[in-house]
N, C-alpha and C positions, 0 to 999 in steps of 0.2 A: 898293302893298305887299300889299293882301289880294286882289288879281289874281295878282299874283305866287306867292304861297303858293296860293290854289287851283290853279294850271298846276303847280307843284312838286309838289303830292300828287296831283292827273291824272297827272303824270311818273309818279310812286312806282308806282300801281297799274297803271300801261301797262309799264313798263321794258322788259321785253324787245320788247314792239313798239318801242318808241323806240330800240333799240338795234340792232335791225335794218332800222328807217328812214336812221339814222343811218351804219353800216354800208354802203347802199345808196348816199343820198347822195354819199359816200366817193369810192363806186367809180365813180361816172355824171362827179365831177368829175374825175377822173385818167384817165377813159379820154378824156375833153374835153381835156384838160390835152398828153396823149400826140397826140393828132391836129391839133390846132391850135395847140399853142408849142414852139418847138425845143425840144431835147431836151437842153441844157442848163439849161433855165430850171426854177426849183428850185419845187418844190410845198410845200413844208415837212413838219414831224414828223408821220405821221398821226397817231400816239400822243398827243402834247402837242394836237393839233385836236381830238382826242376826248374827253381830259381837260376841254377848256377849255369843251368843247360841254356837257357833263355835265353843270360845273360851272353853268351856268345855268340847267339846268333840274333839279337833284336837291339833295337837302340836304345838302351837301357834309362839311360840319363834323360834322352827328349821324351818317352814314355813318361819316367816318372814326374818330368815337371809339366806333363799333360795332366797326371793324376791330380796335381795341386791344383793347375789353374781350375779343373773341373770341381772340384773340392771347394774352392775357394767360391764360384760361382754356384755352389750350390748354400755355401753360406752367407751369401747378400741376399740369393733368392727366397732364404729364410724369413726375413726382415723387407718384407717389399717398401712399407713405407721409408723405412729406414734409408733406403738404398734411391730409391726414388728422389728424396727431398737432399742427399747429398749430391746424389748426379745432376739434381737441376743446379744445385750450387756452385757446383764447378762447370757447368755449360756455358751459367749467365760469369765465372770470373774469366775463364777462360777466352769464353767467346766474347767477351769486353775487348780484352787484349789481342785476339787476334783481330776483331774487328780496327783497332787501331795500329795494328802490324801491315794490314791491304796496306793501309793509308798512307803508312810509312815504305813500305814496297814498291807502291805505285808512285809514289811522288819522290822521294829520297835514293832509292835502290835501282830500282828497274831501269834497263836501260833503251833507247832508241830501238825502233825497230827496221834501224839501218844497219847499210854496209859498215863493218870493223869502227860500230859508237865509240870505242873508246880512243881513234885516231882522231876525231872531231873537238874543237877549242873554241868560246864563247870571247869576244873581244868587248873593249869596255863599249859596252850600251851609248845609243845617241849618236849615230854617222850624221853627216851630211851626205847630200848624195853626191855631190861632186869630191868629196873628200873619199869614199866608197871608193867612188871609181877610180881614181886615184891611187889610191892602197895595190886595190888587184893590178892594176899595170905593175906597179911596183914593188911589188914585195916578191921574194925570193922562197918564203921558210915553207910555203903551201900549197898544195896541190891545187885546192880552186878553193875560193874566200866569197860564199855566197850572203846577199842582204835579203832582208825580209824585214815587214812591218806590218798592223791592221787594219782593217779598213773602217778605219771610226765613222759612224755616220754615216754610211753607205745605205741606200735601200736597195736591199735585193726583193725582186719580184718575178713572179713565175711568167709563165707564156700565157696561161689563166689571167693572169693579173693581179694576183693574189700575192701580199706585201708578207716577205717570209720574215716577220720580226723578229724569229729566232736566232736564223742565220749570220756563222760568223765569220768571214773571209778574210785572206791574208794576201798581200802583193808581195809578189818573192821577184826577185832578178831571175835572169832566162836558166840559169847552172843549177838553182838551188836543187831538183830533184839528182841533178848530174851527180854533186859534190857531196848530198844524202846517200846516194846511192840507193834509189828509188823508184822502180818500176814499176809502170801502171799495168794493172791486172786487165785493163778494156781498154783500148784507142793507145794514147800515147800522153807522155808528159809534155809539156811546153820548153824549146829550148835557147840559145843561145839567139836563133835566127828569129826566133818569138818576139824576142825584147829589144830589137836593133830599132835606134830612136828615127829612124828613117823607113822601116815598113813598120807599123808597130799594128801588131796584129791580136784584136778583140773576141783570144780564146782565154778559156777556163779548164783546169782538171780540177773535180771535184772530189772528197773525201768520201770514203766507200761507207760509212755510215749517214751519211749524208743522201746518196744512192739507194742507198736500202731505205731511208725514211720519206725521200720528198717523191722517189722513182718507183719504189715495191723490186729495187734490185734488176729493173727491166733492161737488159742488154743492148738494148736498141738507142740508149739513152744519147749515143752519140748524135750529135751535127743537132741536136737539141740547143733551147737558147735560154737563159737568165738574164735577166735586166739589172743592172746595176748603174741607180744614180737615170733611169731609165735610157740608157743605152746598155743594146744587147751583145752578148759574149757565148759565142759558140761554144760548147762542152766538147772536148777532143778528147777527153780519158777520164779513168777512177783509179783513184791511187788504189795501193791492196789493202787488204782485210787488217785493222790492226793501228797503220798508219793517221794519226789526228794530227801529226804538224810535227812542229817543234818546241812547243810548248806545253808540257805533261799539266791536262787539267783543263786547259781552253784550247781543247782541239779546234782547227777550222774545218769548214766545211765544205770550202773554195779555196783555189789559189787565180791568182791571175798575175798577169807578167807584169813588172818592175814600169814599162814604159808607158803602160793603161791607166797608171794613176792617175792622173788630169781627168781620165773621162769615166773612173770607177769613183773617185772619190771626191769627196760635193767641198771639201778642204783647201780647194787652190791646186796648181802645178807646185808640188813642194819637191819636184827634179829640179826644179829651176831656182829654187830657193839655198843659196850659197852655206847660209849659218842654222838653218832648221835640223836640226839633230832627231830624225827620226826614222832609221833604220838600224836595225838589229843586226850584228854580222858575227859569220859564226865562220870555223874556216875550217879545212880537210888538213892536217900536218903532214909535208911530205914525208917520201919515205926515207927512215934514219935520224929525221927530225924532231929532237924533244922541246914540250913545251917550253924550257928555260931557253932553249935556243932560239926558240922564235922570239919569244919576250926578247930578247937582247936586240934583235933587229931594231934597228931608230931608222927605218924608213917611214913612220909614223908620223914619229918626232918631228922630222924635216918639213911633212906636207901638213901635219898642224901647227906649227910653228909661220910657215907661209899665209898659214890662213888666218892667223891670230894676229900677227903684226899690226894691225888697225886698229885692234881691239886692247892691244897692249895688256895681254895677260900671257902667264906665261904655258906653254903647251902641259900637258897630265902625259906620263911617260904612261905607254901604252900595257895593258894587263891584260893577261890572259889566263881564262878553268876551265878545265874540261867540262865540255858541253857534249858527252854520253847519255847522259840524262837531258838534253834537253837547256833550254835558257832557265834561269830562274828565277825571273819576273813573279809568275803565281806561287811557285814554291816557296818564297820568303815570304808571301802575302800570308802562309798557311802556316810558315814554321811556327810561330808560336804560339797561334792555337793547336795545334797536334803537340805542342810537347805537353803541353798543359792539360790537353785532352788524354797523353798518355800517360802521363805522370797518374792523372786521377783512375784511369783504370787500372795502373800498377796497386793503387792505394784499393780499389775493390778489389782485385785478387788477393790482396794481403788479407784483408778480411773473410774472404771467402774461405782460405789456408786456416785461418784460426779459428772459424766457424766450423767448420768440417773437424779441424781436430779437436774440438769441444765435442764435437757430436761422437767421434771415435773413443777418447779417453771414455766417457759416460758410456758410452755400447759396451766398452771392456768392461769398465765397473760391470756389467750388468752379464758378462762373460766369463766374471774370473771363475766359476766353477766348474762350466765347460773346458776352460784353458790347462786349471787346473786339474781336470781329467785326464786329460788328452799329453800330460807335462807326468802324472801319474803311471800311465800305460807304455811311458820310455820315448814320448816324443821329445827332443832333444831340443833346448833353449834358441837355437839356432835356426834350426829346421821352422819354428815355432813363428820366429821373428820374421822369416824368410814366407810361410804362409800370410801372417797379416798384410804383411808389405803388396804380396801379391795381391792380399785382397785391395787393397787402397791403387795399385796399378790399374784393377779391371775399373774401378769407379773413375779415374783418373782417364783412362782410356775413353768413356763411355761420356762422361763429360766431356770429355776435348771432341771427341769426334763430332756430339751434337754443336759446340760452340763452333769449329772449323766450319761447317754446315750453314750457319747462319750470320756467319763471321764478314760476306761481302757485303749481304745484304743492311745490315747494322752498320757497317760501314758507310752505304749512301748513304740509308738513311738520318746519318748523324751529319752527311757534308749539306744535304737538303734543310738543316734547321737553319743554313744560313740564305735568308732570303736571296741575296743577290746572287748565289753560285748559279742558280737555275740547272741548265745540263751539266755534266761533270762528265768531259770527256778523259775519262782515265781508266785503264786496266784492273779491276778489282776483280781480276779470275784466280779459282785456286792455283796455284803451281808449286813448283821444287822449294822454292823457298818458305813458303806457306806451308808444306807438308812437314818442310825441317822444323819450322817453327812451331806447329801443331805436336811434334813430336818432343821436342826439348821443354816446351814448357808441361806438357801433361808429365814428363816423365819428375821434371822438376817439383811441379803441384805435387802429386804422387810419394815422393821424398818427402816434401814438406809438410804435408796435413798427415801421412801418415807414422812414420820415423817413432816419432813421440810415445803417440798411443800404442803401437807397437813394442815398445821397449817395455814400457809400462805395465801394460798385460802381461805380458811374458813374464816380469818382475816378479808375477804373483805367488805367493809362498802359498806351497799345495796343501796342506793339514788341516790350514785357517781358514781357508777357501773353501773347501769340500764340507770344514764344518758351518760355517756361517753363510748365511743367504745375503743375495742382493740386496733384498726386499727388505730387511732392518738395517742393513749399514751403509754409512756414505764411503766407505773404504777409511786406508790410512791419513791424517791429516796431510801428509804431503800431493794426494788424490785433492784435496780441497782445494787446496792453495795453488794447485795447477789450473784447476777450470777457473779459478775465481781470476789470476792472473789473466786466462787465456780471453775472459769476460771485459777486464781492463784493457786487452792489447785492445779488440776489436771495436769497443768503444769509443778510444782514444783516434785511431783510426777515420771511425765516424766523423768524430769532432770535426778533424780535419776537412773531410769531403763536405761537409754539413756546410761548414763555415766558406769553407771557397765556394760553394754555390750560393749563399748569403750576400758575399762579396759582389760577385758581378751580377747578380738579381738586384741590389742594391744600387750598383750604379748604372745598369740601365734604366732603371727607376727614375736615377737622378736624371739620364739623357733625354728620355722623354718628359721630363719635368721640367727640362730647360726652356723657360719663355724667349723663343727668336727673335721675337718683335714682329712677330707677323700671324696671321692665321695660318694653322695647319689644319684643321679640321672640316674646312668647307670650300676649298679648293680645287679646283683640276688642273694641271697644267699639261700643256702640249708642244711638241717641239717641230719648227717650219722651217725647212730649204728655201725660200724665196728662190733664189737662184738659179737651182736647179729646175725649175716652172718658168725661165725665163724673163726673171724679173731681174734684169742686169742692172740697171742702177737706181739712183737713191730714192727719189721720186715714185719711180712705178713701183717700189717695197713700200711705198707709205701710204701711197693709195691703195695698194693691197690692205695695208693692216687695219683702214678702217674701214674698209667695207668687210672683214674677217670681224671688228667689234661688233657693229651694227647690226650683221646676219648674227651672228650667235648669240646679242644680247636680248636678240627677238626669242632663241630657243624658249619651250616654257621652263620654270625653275631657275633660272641664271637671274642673276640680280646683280652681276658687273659682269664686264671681260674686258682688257686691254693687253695689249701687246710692248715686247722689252725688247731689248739685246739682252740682257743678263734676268735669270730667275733665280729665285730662292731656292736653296738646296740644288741649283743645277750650276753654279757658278756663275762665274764671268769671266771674259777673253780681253777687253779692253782694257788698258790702265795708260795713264799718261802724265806726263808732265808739267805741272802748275807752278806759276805764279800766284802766294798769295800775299793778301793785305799784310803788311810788316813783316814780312821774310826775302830771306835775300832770295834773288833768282838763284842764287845756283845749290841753295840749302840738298844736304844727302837725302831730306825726308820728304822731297819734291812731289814723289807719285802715288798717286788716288785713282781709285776703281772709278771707270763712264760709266753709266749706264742710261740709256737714253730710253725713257719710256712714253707710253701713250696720257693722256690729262690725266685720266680717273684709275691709276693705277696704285697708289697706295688706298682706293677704296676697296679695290678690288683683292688688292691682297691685305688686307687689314691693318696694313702699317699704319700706325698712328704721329701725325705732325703735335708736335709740341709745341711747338714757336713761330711763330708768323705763320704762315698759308701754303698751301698744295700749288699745284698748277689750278688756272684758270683759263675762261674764255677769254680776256685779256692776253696772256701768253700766246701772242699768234706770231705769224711769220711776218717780217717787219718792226716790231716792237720790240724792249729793251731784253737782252739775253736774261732770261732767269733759270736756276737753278735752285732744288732743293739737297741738301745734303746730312749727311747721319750725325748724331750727337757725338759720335766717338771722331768724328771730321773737326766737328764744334771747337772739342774739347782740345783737340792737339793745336790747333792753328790759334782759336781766340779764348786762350782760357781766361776767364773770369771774366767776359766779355760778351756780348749780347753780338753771334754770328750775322743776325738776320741784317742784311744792308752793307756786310761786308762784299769785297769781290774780291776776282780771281781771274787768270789768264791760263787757257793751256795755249805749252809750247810745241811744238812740230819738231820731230826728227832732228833738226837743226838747229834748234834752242830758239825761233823767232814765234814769237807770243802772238794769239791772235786775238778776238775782240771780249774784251772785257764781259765778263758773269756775274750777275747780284746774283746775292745768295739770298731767296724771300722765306725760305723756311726751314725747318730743323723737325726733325724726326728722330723716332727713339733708336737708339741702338737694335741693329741686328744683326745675328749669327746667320751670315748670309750663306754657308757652305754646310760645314758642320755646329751643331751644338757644343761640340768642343773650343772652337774656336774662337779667339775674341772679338769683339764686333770690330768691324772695317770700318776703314776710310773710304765712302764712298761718297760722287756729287750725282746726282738723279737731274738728266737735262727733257727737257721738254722736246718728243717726237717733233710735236709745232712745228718749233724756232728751227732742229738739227734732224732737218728730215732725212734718214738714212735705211741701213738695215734692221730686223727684226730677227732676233730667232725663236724669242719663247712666244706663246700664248697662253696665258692665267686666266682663269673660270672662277668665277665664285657662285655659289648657291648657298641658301637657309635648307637646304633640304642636306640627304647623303651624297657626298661625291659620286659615289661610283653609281648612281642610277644616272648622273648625265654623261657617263664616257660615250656611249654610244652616240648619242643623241649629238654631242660637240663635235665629235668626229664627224657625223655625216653634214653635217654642218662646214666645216670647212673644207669638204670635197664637194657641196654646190657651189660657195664661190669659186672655187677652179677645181678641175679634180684633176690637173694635175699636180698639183702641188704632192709634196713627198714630205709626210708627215710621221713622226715618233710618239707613241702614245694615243690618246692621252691619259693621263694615269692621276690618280688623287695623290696628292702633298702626300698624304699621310704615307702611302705606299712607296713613294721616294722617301721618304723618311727612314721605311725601314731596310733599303738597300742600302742605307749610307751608312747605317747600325746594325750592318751586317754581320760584324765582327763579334761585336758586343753582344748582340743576338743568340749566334752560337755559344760563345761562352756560357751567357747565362741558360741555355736552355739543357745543353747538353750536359753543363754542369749541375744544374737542377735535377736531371736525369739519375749522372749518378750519385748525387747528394741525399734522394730519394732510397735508392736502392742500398747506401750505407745504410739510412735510417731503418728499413725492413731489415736488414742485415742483423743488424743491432737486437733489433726488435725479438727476429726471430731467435741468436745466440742466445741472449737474456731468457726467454722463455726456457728453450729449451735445459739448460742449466740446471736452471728453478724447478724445472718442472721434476728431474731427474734427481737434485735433490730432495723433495719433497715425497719421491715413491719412495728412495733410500730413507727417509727419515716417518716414513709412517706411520710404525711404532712409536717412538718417542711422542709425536703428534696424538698420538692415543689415546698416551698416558699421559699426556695434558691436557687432555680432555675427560679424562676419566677422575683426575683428579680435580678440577674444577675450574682448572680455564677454563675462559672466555673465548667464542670461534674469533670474535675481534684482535683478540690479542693475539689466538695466532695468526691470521692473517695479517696483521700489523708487522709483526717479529718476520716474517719471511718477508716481504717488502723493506722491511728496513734493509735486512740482511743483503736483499739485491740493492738496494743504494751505497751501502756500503762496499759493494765490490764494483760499480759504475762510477764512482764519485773521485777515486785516484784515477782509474779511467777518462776520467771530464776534464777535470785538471790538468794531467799529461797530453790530451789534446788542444784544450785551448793554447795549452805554449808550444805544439806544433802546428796550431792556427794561427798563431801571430806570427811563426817563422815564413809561414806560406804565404801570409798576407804582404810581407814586407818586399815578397819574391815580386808577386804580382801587381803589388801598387799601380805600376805603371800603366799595365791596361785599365786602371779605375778611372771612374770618374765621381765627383763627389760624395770619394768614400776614401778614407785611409786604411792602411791597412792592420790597421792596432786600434780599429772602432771599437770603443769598449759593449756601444747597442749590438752590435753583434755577435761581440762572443758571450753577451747572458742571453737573448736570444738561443744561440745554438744551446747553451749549458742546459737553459731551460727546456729545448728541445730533446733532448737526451734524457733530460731527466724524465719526463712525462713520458716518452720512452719507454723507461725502463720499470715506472712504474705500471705503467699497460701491460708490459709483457708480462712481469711479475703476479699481476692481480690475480687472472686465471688459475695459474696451479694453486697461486697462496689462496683462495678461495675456496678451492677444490678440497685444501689440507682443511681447511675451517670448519667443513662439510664433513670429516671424517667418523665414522659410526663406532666407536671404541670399542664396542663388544664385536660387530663385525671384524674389525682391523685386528685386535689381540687376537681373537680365533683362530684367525687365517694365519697369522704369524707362527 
C-alpha cells in the first residue's frame, strides 16, 4: 500500500509526462493492432483504456471530488448576486455566534495561564485576614493557600504626576505568584520575604499589558516608581505576556504585597481588622489531593467557629470550585447577559438558516431545468444531491470564514455597549477552540439551509421540467407551501427577537423614568480623600470642606456646591442605631442611613423638603441638635403622624444612646442608590452641629454638567492639590454605570432585534418577489383581461399577509414564553405587556407589507403584450 501511494504521487507530479507516455503507448498498440490482426478484430474503447489506466496510477476519488468542488464553484460564480447576498447572510448569523462563542471561551472555558489550572480551588469568598492566616498554618489538603483582594479607592499616579484613573491594582499575599506558578518575564515577582509584617517592603510587579501601555514595553522599567494613595512603590518585574490576574475580565494592572495595604489603600489597616471579610483565597491542592478531600477538612470549622463565638452565629461549613478559570466574581456579573445574548443570536442564526433556504428552494425553482438536464444525461440522484450539498458547503464555508474574521472584534464591541465595563481585560484571540467552533457550526449551517433545497431539486420529474419554464410556473403546490411555511418560521422568529428587544428598551425607559427625588440632570459630583491630604481629624475635614464650597461656589456657572459623607447614586457607609419617639430601644427595625451633610445641600442636589425646613443659619455648633430625615423615615416610625418635632437618639456600639435629635424637616423620598430600589431610611444631620468626615463633593449648575468638570476639578486642586481626588463626573454619567446591565441588554438586544426585522424584511421580499417572476403570465392575463394594476397589487400583498400573519401569531406566544423567562431583569414592564406584543405584531406587519410592495408593484406594472410574448 505505501509503494502504491508513493507511485501515485510520482504519478501526481509527472501527469503530463504520464499522459503522453500513455498516449504513445496507445498509438504503438493500434498501429500493431492495424498491421497484424484483421481488420475486424475489435481493440476496444481508447477512452474507457485510459480511464482505466489513470485509474491505477492517480487519486481517483480526491481528483473527482476536486472536479465537483470546482464545478460547484463555478455555479455560484454564475449567480454573483445570488451568492453574494447569501454569504453576507451567513457571515452576519454565523459571525453573531461566533462572536458570542470568544465571549463564552474567554470567560466560561479558557483556562489560567498558569501552572497545572486545573490543580487550583477557589474557597468561599470574604476571609478575614487573621482568619487567612490562620487557615495556611493550618490546613494540611494544599500545597500553598494564596489571598488576594482590590484596591478600591486607591490613586495611582505616575512619577509625572499624572493620576492614572484607569489603573486597577490588586494586593496579593507574598506566595500568590509562588502558588500561580508565575513567572516574571523582566525583574522578579514579589515573595514570601516581601510581605513579612516586620520588613514590609514598598514593591510592585506590574502587568505586561499595563507595561506595554503606560511604559511603550521599555525594559528599563525596573527600580521605576508608582505612587499609590501618594506613597511610592518600586516596580521589581512584569509578569508575562498573557497573565491579567485572577480574575478573567478585570485584569489588574499591579500587584502589591499583602502587608502594604495600610499605605496603598486610603480604607484603613483592614490586616488589623478581625471580622472584615475582605480577601479572596484560592488554593494549589496537594498532590493526590481531591477536591472532596479538601472540602471534608473542618480545620475551617474550628477557626470560624472560634471567631464567631461572640457573635453567636453558627460557622458556614467550608466550600470549595475549581478556580482553573479564575474567581467568578465578574463572571456571574455577566452570566446572564451572555446567556441572553446567546440565546438571541442562536434565534438569528435560526433565521438566517431559513432565509438562505428560502433563497435556495426558489434558486431550484428557477434550476429545475438545468437539473433536469443534467438528471437526463445519467447524473445520478445521489451524485446530484451530493453536488448541491457541496454547493451550500462552499457558501457555508465562505460565510463562516468571513464571520470567524470578525467574530472578536464583534465581540468587544458588544461588552463596550456596556458603559461601566470600560477595559475588558480578557482573551478574545482566535484559537483551537474557535476553529472547532468555526468549523462545526459552518458545517452544521451547511446541512441545515441546505438538505432541504437540495432534496427538493433533485425531486424534480425531468419531462415536466425540460417542458415547462421557470418563468410561467410557481412549481408544484407543495414548492408553495414550503416557502410560504419557511416565511412563517422566520417571521415568528422575528417576533421573538423583536419583542425581547421591546422588553428591555422598555424598561430602561422605565429606569430612566424613575424620579429619585433628586436632580440628575444639572449635577457634578466628585469624590475626596481628606485623609489621605493629611487631614486626620474631624475638625481639619470640615474646615477643609468649606473652604472646598466657597472656592468652587466662586467657579463661573455653579449655582450651589456642598459637601456629604453619603451621595446620590454613590451610596452610603454609615448606618446606626436609633432610638425613636414610641419604640422600644431594642425594636429589630432600629437602623437608619447618617448622612451628615453641608446647610445648603438639598439645594444643591435638588431634593425637595416637604414639611417643616432644611438646615439653617440657626443650626450651628452649640444649639439644639437637628436633623432632617426622608418620608419613607416619616412613614415607618410616625405613621399617620406629623414627624417634624419628633426625636431621636443614636446608640453607640454598646447600646448607650447619646444626646437627643429633633427632627425639623421631612423630605420626599429618594432612590438613593439604585432606581430599583425603594426609597431609604435615611436622617440627614447638619455638618454644623456633627463636624466630621466628608467624602462626596456635589456641583450644581443651570448650564451642562460636563462643561464644569474641568473647571471643578481645578478648583479643588487650588485649595490643596494634594488632595486625591475621583472624577468629577455629571450624575447623569454615574447614572449610566449603575444601568449598566440594563444598558447592554437593551442596546445589544435592539441590535439584534433590528437585524431580525431586515431579516424578515429581506426573506419576505425575496419570496414575493420570486413568486411574482413565476407568476407573470397569469399577472398578464389579468391584466389583459381587465384587471385593475390595484387589484393586483393588492392580491399579492394580501397573499404576503396571509403567509406572515400564522407567522405573527406563533411568535407572539413564543414572545410571551420569552418574556416570562426574563421578567426578572425588567423593570416596569411584565412580561405579558399586552403594548408590546401589538406593538411588535404591528411592526412586522408593516414589515411585510414593505417588503411585499416593491415586487407587488412591479407585477402591477406588467406590459401584457410584452410579458405573453416573451412567454
Amino acid at each position: 500500500m505505501i509503494r502504491s501511494f508513493r507511485l501515485r504521487v510520482r504519478a501526481l507530479l509527472k501527469r503530463r509526462q504520464l499522459e503522453r507516455d500513455l498516449e504513445d503507448e496507445l498509438a504503438y498498440h493500434l498501429e500493431l493492432r492495424r498491421a497484424n490482426a484483421p481488420a475486424q478484430a475489435p481493440f476496444g474503447n481508447v477512452t474507457s483504456i485510459q480511464e482505466t489506466c489513470r485509474e491505477l496510477w492517480t487519486f481517483s476519488r480526491l481528483e473527482d471530488s476536486w472536479r465537483q468542488v470546482c464545478q460547484a464553484a463555478r455555479v455560484l460564480r454564475r449567480s454573483p448576486g445570488h451568492t453574494i447576498a447569501i454569504v453576507a447572510l451567513l457571515a452576519l448569523g454565523i459571525g453573531a455566534n461566533a462572536a458570542m462563542f470568544s465571549l463564552v471561551n474567554a470567560f466560561f472555558i479558557r483556562e489560567l495561564p498558569v501552572r497545572e489550572p486545573n490543580r487550583l480551588v477557589a474557597l468561599n469568598p470574604g476571609w478575614p485576614t487573621q482568619l487567612f492566616d490562620d487557615f495556611r498554618r493550618a490546613q494540611k489538603s494544599f500545597s500553598g493557600v494564596l489571598g488576594t483582594g482590590s484596591l478600591l479607592g486607591t490613586v495611582v499616579t505616575a512619577e509625572t504626576g499624572e493620576q492614572l484613573a484607569g489603573a486597577r491594582g490588586g494586593i496579593a499575599s507574598g506566595n500568590y505568584f509562588d502558588v500561580l506558578g508565575v513567572k516574571a518575564s523582566i525583574g522578579r515577582v514579589f515573595t514570601e520575604e516581601d510581605d513579612k509584617l516586620s520588613h514590609p517592603q514598598p514593591v510592585m510587579v506590574i502587568g505586561h499589558s499595563f507595561w506595554s501601555r503606560q511604559f511603550a514595553g521599555d525594559p528599563s522599567v525596573l527600580g521605576r516608581k508608582i505612587f499609590l494613595s501618594g506613597s511610592p512603590f518600586t516596580i521589581i518585574g512584569v509578569t508575562p505576556e498573557g497573565f491579567a490576574g485572577d480574575l478573567p475580565g478585570r485584569g489588574r494592572d499591579f500587584w502589591v504585597p499583602l502587608n502594604m495595604q495600610p499605605v496603598a489603600n486610603p480604607q484603613g489597616d483592614l490586616r488589623r481588622n478581625p471580622g472584615f471579610p475582605w480577601l479572596s483565597v484560592m488554593g494549589r491542592l496537594a498532590p493526590g489531593v481531591s477536591i472532596e478531600q479538601a472540602e471534608a477538612e473542618v480545620v475551617y470549622d474550628r477557626l470560624r467557629a472560634r471567631q464567631t463565638v461572640e457573635r453567636r452565629n453558627r460557622p458556614s461549613p467550608i466550600h470549595l470550585e475549581s478556580a482553573s478559570r479564575g474567581f467568578d466574581g465578574f463572571r456571574r456579573r455577566l452570566g446572564t447577559q451572555i446567556q441572553i445574548l446567546a440565546a438571541t443570536a442562536v434565534i438569528v442564526l435560526l433565521i438566517v438558516w431559513v432565509n438562505v433556504a428560502t433563497l435556495l428552494l426558489a434558486r431550484g425553482a428557477a434550476r429545475q431545468r438545468e437539473l433536469a438536464v443534467r438528471q437526463a444525461l445519467g447524473c445520478g440522484r445521489a451524485r446530484l444531491v451530493r453536488s448541491l450539498l457541496l454547493e451550500g458547503l462552499l457558501l457555508a464555508g465562505a460565510g463562516g470564514s468571513i464571520g470567524l474574521a470578525v467574530a472578536p472584534a464583534c465581540a468587544r464591541a458588544l461588552l463596550l455597549m456596556q458603559p461601566s465595563f470600560g477595559r475588558i481585560d480578557v482573551d478574545l484571540a482566535f484559537d483551537l477552540r474557535m476553529f472547532a467552533f468555526g468549523v462545526g457550526i459552518s458545517l452544521l449551517t451547511a446541512i441545515a439551509f441546505s438538505l432541504l433545497p437540495a432534496i427538493r431539486a433533485s425531486s424534480t420529474a425531468i419531462e415536466p421540467a425540460l417542458r415547462s419554464s421557470s418563468r410561467s410556473s410557481t412549481g408544484p403546490p407543495s414548492r408553495q407551501k414550503t416557502l410560504r411555511f419557511l416565511v412563517a418560521a422566520q417571521t415568528a422568529l422575528s417576533v421573538i427577537l423583536v419583542a425581547v428587544s421591546f422588553f428591555f428598551a422598555r424598561s430602561l425607559f422605565h429606569l430612566h423614568a424613575v424620579d429619585g427625588g433628586y436632580d440628575r440632570q444639572h449635577i457634578v459630583s466628585a469624590t475626596i480623600n481628606a485623609r489621605l491630604a493629611g487631614y486626620q481629624d474631624d475638625a481639619a475635614q470640615w474646615r477643609l470642606g468649606q473652604r472646598l464650597v466657597e472656592r468652587i461656589s466662586a467657579v463661573p456657572g455653579v449655582t450651589s456646591a456642598s459637601v456629604a459623607l453619603c451621595a446620590v447614586l454613590m451610596g452610603c457607609s454609615r448606618q446606626s442605631l436609633v432610638t425613636m419617639e414610641g419604640h422600644e430601644a431594642d425594636s429589630s427595625d432600629s437602623r437608619i442611613w447618617i448622612n451628615p451633610v453641608s446647610a445648603n445641600y438639598f439645594e444643591t442636589t435638588g431634593i425637595p423638603v416637604v414639611m417643616g425646613r432644611g438646615f439653617g443659619a440657626q443650626d450651628r455648633p452649640g444649639s439644639p441638635r437637628v436633623a432632617v430625615v426622608t418620608q419613607a423615615l416619616a412613614r415607618f416610625y410616625f405613621p399617620g403622624q406629623d414627624a417634624v418635632g419628633k426625636r431621636f437618639t443614636e446608640r453607640s456600639a454598646q447600646g448607650i444612646p447619646g444626646d437627643p435629635i429633633e427632627i425639623i424637616g421631612v423630605i420626599r423620598d429618594i432612590k438613593f442608590v439604585n432606581p430599583r430600589d425603594a426609597p431609604i431610611r435615611m436622617a440627614f444631620l447638619s455638618l454644623e452641629q456633627f463636624p466630621g468626615p466628608f467624602s462626596y463633593l456635589q456641583v450644581r449648575t443651570d448650564g451642562r454638567p460636563e462643561a464644569l468638570v474641568s473647571a471643578v476639578r481645578q478648583a479643588i486642586l487650588e485649595v490643596d492639590s494634594k488632595l486625591f481626588v475621583m472624577g468629577p463626573e455629571p450624575l447623569s454619567a454615574t447614572l449610566e454605570q449603575i444601568l449598566a446591565r440594563d444598558m447592554l441588554l437593551s442596546r445589544a438586544s435592539g441590535l439584534f432585534g433590528l437585524v431580525a426585522l431586515v431579516l424578515a424584511c429581506f426573506g419576505v421580499y425575496g419570496v414575493i418577489s420570486y413568486l411574482v417572476v413565476a407568476r407573470t403570465a397569469e399577472f398578464a392575463i389579468r391584466l389583459a383581461i381587465g384587471a385593475k394594476p390595484a387589484q393586483v397589487l393588492g392580491h399579492i400583498v394580501a397573499n404576503a399577509l396571509k403567509t406572515a400573519i400564522p407567522g405573527i401569531v406563533g411568535g407572539v406566544a413564543g414572545a410571551w414564553a420569552a418574556g416570562r423567562f426574563i421578567e426578572s431583569l425588567l423593570f416596569g414592564v411584565t412580561g405579558h405587556d399586552p403594548f408590546i406584543f401589538m406593538a411588535v405584531a404591528a411592526a412586522l406587519l408593516f414589515t411585510t407589507i414593505l417588503a411585499a410592495y416593491v415586487p407587488a408593484l412591479r407585477a402591477s406594472r406588467i406590459d401584457p403584450l410584452v410579458a405573453l410574448r416573451c412567454d
